[in-house]
C-alpha positions as CSV (number, residue, x, y, z in Angstrom):
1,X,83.0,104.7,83.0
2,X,82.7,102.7,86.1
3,X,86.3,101.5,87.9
4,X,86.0,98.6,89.4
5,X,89.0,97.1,92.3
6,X,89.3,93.5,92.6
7,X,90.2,91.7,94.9
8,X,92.9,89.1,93.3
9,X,91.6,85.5,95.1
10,X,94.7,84.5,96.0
11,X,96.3,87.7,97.0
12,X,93.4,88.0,99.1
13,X,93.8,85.0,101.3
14,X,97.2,85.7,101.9
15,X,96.7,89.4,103.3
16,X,93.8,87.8,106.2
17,X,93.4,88.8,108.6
18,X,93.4,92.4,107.9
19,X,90.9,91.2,104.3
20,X,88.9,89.0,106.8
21,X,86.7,92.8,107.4
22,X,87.7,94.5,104.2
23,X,88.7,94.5,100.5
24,X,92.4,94.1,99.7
25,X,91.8,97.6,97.9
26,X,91.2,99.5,101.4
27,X,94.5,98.6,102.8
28,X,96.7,101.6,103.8
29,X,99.7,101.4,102.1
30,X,101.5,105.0,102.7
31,X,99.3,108.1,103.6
32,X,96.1,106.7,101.3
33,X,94.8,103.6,101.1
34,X,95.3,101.9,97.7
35,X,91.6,102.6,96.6
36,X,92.5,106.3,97.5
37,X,95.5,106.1,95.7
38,X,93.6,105.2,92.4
39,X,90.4,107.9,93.0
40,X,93.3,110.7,93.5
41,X,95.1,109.6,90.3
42,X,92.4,108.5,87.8
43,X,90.6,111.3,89.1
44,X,87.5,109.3,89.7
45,X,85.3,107.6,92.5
46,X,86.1,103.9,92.3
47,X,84.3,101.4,93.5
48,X,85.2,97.4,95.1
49,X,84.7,93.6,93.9
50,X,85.2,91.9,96.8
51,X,84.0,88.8,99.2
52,X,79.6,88.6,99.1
53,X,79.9,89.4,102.9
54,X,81.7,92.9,102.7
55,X,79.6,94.2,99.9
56,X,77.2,95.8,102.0
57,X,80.0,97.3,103.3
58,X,81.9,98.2,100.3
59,X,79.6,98.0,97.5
60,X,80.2,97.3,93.6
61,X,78.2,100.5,92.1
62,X,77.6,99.9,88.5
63,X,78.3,96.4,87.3
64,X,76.6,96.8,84.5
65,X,78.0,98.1,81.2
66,X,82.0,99.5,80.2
67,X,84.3,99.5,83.2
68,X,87.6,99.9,84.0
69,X,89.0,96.5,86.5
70,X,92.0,97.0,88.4
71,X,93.6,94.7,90.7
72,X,93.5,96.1,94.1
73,X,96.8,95.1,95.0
74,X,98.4,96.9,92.8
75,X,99.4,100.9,93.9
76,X,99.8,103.1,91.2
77,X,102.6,105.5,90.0
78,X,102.3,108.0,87.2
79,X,103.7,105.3,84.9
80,X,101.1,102.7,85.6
81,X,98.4,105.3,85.7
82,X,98.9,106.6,82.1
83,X,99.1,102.7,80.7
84,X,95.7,102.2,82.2
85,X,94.1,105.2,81.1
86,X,95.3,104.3,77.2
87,X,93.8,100.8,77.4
88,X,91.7,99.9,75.0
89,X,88.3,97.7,75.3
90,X,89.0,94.3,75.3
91,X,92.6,95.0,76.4
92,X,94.2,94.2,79.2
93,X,97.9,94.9,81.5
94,X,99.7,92.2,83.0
95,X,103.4,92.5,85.0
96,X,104.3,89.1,83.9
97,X,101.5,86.6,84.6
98,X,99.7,88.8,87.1
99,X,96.2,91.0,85.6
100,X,97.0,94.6,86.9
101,X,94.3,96.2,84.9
102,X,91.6,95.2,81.9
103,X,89.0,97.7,79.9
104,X,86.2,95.4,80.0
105,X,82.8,96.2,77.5
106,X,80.5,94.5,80.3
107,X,82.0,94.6,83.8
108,X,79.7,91.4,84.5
109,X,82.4,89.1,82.6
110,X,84.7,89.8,85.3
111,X,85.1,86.6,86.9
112,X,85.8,85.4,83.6
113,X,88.2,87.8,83.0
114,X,90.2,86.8,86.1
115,X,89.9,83.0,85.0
116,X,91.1,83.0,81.8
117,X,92.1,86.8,81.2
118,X,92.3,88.7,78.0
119,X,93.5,87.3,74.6
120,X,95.0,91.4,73.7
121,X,97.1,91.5,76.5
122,X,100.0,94.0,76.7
123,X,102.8,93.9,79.6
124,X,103.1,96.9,81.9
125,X,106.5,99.3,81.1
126,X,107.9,99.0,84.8
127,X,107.3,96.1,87.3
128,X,104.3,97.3,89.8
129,X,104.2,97.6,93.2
130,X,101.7,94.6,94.7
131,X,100.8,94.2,98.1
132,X,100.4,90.4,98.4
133,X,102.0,89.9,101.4
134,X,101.5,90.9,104.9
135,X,104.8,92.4,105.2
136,X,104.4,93.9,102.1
137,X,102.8,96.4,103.7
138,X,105.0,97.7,106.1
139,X,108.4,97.3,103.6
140,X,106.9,99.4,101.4
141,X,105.1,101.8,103.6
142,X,108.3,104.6,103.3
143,X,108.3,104.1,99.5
144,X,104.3,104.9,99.2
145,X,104.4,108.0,101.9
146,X,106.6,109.7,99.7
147,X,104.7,109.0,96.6
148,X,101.6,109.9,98.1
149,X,103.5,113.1,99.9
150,X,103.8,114.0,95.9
151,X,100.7,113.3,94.7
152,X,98.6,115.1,97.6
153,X,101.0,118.1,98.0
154,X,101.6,118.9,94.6
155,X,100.4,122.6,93.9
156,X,99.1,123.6,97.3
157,X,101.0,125.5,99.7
158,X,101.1,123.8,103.9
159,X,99.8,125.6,106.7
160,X,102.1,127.2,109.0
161,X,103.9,125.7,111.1
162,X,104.1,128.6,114.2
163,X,104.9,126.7,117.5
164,X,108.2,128.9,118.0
165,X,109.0,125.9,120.3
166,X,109.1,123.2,118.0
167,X,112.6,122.1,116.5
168,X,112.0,121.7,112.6
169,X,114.8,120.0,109.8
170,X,114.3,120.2,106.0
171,X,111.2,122.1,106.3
172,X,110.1,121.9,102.7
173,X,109.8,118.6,102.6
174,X,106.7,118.9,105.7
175,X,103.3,119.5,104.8
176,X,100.4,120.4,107.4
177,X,97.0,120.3,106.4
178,X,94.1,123.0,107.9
179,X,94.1,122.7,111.7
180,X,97.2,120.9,112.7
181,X,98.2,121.6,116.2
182,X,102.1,121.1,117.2
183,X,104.0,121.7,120.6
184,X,107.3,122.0,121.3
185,X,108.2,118.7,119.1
186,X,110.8,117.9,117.3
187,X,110.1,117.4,113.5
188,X,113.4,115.7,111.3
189,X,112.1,115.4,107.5
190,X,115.8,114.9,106.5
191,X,115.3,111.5,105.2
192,X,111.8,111.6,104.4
193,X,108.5,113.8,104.1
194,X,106.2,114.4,107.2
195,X,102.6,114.6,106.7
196,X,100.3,115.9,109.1
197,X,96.7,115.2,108.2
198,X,93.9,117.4,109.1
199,X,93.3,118.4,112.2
200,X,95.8,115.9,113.4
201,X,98.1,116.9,116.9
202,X,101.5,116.2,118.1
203,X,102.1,116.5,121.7
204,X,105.0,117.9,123.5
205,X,108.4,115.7,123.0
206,X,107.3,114.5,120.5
207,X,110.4,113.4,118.2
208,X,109.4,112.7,114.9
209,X,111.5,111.6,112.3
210,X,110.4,110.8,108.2
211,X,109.1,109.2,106.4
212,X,105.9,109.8,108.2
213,X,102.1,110.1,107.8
214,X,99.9,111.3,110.6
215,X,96.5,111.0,108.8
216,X,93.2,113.3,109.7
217,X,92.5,113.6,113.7
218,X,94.9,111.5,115.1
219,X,97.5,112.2,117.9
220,X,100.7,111.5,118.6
221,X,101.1,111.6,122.4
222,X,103.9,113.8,124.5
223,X,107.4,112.0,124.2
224,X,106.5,109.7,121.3
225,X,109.4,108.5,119.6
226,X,108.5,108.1,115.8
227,X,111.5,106.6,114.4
228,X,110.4,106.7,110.5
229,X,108.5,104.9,107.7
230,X,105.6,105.0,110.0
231,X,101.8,105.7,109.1
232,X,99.2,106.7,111.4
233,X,96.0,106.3,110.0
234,X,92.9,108.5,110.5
235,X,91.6,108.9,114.4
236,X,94.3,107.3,116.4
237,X,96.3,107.6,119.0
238,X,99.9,106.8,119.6
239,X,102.9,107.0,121.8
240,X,106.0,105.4,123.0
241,X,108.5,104.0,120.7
242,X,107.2,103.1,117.1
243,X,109.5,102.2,114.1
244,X,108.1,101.2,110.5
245,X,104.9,100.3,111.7
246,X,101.2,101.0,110.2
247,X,98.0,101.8,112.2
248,X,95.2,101.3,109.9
249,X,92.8,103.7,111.8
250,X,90.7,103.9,114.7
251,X,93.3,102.1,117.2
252,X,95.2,103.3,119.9
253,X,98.6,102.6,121.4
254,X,98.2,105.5,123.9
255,X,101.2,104.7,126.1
256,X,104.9,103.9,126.2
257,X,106.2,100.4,124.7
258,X,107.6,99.6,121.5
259,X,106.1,98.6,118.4
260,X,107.9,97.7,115.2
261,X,108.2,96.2,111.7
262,X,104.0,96.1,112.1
263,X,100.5,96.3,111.4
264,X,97.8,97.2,113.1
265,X,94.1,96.6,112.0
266,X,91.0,99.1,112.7
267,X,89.8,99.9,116.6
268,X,92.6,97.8,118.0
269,X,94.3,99.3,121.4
270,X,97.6,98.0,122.8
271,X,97.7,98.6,126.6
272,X,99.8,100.6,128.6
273,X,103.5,98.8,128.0
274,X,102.8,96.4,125.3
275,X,105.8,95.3,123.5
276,X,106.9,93.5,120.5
277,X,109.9,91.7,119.1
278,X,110.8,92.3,115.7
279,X,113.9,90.6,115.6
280,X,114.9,87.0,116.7
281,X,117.6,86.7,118.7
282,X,119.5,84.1,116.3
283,X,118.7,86.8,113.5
284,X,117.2,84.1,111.5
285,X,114.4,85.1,109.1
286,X,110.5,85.9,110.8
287,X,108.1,83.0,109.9
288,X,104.5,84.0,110.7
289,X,101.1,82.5,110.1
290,X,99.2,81.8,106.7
291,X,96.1,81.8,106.7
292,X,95.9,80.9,103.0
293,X,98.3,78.0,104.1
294,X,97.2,76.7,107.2
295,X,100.7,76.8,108.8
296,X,103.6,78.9,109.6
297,X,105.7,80.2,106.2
298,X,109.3,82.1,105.9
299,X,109.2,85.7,105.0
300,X,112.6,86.0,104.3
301,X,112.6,89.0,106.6
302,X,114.9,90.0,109.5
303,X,112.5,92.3,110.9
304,X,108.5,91.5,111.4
305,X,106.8,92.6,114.3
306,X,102.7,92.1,114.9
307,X,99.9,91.9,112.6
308,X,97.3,92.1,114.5
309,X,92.8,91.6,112.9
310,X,90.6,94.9,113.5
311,X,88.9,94.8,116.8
312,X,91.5,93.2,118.8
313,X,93.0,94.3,122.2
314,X,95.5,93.3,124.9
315,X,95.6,94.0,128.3
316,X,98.8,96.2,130.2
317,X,102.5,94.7,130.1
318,X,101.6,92.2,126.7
319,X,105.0,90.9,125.2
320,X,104.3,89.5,121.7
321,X,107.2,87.5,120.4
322,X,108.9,88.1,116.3
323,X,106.1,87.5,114.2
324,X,103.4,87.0,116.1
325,X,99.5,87.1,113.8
326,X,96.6,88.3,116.1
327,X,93.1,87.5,114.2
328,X,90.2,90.0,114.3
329,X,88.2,90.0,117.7
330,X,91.0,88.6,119.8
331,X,91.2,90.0,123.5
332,X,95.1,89.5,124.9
333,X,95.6,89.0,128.6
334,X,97.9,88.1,131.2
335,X,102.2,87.3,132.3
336,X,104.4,85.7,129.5
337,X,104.4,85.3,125.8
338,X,100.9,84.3,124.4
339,X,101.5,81.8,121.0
340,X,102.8,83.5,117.9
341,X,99.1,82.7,115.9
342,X,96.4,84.0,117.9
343,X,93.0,83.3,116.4
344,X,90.4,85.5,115.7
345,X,87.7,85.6,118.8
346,X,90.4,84.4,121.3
347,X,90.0,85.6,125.3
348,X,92.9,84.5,126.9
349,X,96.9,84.3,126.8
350,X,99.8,82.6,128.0
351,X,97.9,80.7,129.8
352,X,95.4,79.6,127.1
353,X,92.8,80.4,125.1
354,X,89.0,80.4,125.6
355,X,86.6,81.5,122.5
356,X,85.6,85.5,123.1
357,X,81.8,85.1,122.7
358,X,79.8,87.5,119.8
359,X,77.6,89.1,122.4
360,X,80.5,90.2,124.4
361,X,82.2,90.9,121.5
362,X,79.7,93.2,120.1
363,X,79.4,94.7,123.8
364,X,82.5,96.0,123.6
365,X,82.5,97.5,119.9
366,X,79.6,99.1,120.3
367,X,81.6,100.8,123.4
368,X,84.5,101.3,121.1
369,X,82.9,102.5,117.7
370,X,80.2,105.1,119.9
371,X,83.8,107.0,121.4
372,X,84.5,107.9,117.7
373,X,80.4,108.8,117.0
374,X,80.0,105.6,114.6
375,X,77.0,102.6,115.5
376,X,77.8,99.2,115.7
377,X,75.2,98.6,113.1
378,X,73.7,95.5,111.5
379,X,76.5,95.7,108.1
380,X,79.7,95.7,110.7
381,X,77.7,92.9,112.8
382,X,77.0,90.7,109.7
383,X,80.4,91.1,108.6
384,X,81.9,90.2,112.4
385,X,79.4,87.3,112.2
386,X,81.3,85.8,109.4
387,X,84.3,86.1,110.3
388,X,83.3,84.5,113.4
389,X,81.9,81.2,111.4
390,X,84.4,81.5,109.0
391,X,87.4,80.9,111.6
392,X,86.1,78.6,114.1
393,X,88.4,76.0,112.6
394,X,91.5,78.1,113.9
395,X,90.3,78.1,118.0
396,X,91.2,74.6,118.2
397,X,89.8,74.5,121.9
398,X,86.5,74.5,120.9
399,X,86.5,71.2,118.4
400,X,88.4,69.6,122.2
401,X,85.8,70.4,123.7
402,X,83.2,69.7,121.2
403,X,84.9,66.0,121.0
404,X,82.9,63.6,122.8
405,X,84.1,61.7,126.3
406,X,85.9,58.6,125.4
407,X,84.4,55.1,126.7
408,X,86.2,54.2,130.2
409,X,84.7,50.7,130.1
């Protein structure tokens, strides 16, 4: 039977712009993303509904025929997991009005299914974990890496750990995958698990406290302070001072600076010094940009940091104030605090904002995508081509300057 992830339409606008470039269902959330999550407890490949535009990307499989629909939002727990394997066809799981999960006899009636649901609807036996907000993701990042920590360690023995130099607490609750590489770090899994992903490195001075996920290949750089509920996803880099932040993959933060209370999309780098606020100085709540709303809304949180779209950058010394939302393909320059909503395809700062053009942008990812031995190719250009059209109406300097000269006679 085919299992299908959709995306939820309204949970997906408010998660841009990390859903701008992918389906709410690849979002990491913990060590796995929540499509991960699903494969490694259904025991079975699983496949997206998502925007036309990404398919290419992230295809369907099988639409046609019995599946098995899940909202991509949701992560699972061994509760959730055993109510959705005993559905029924024609039945389907809500947590109060929200569709977690339906057994569909023809995955084509999805739509419909979303629109007017199920008529044999049963409610789920513990509230769910949804991500369907963008701090969602890094609130419940410590909660997720120790489920995951569960689900992917469970049975299997860790690799030694045989630096003699490196300064380890509560060992049982680390795990290193094959090919891990550790020197003279200090390792604190106290409070949380640590999980070092294959082939992954930590540098000397390292201080690494738990909740933690270091996913496959990446590094965490000599006197890194990891100060918990962190993931690093697969192929990154990162140092200096990070607390209860998420790096989705492919992104570097090589040097010192602190991060916090964030996220940060695919083949992003923060230069050398980059800082951000996570906390006003009034302690008022964080209000940050919806793009589902057009304007800035109240998290209700204390601490939010940066969010900041796959393929963005800023240059050395950037101060990003509390709650500051970077769209995909923005390029960060320059003294002083650039605006708190950056738009996707910025090039600017403080100082303003032009529009980052798509052949320079593509210039530079080809660049960036090439160092980690993947093209540039026509599905990630078509994608970064929507996005493009589809945000124009955010880089407000361009309808200025579109506006024509007024009449001086």
């Amino acid at each position: 039977m085919t299992v299908l992830l959709f995306d939820d339409p309204a949970i997906r606008l408010n998660l841009l712009p990390f859903t701008f470039t992918r389906p709410v269902a690849a979002l990491r959330c913990g060590i796995l993303t929540i499509a991960e999550k699903w494969q490694h407890r259904l025991k079975s490949e699983v496949h997206y509904l998502t925007e036309q535009y990404l398919q290419p990307k992230y295809p369907a499989g099988n639409v046609a025929g019995p599946a098995l629909v899940i909202n991509g939002a949701v992560c699972p727990d061994e509760v959730l997991t055993r109510q959705v394997q005993a559905l029924q066809p024609g039945q389907a799981l809500l947590d109060g009005e929200l569709l977690v999960a339906a057994y569909l006899a023809d995955a084509s009636k999805v739509a419909e299914l979303i629109q007017d649901g199920l008529s044999d609807s049963r409610q789920v036996a513990e509230p769910v974990t949804v991500i369907s907000e963008l701090w969602h993701l890094f609130l419940r990042n410590g909660t997720e890496i120790r489920r995951d920590f569960d689900l992917l360690t469970q049975g299997r023995e860790s690799a030694p750990l045989n630096d003699p130099h490196t300064i380890v607490y509560a060992p049982e609750n680390i795990f290193l995958e094959p090919g891990v590489r550790i020197r003279a770090a200090i390792l604190n899994a106290e409070d949380g698990p640590i999980y070092l992903g294959k082939n992954s490195q930590v540098y000397e001075g390292a201080i690494i406290k738990g909740p933690l996920a270091l996913c496959e290949g990446s590094h965490i750089n000599s006197g890194a302070k990891m100060r918990g509920d962190n993931t690093v996803g697969p192929h990154c880099k990162v140092g200096g001072e990070v607390g209860n932040s998420i790096f989705l993959g492919y992104s570097n933060k090589g040097h010192d600076g602190y991060l916090g209370n964030s996220v940060i999309g695919e083949w992003c780098n923060l230069g050398a010094d980059t800082n951000t606020s996570n906390l006003k100085n009034n302690y008022a709540p964080v209000k940050i940009w919806s793009h589902a709303k057009g304007r800035f809304v109240n998290t209700g949180q204390q601490f939010c940091g940066l969010m900041m779209g796959d393929h963005s950058k800023c240059g050395i010394n950037t101060m990003f104030n509390t709650g500051t939302v970077v769209g995909v393909g923005a390029n960060i320059f320059g003294a002083g605090f650039p605006r708190t909503f950056i738009p996707s395809f910025s090039w600017g700062g403080a100082a303003g904002f032009e529009t980052f053009k798509m052949l320079k942008v593509a210039e530079v990812a080809e660049r960036v995508m090439a160092r980690r031995h993947l093209a540039y190719d026509a599905t990630e250009q078509g994608i970064m081509q929507h996005v493009f059209d589809q945000t124009a109406k955010d880089r407000v300097w361009e309808r200025a300057a579109a506006a024509p000269a007024a009449d001086t006679e």
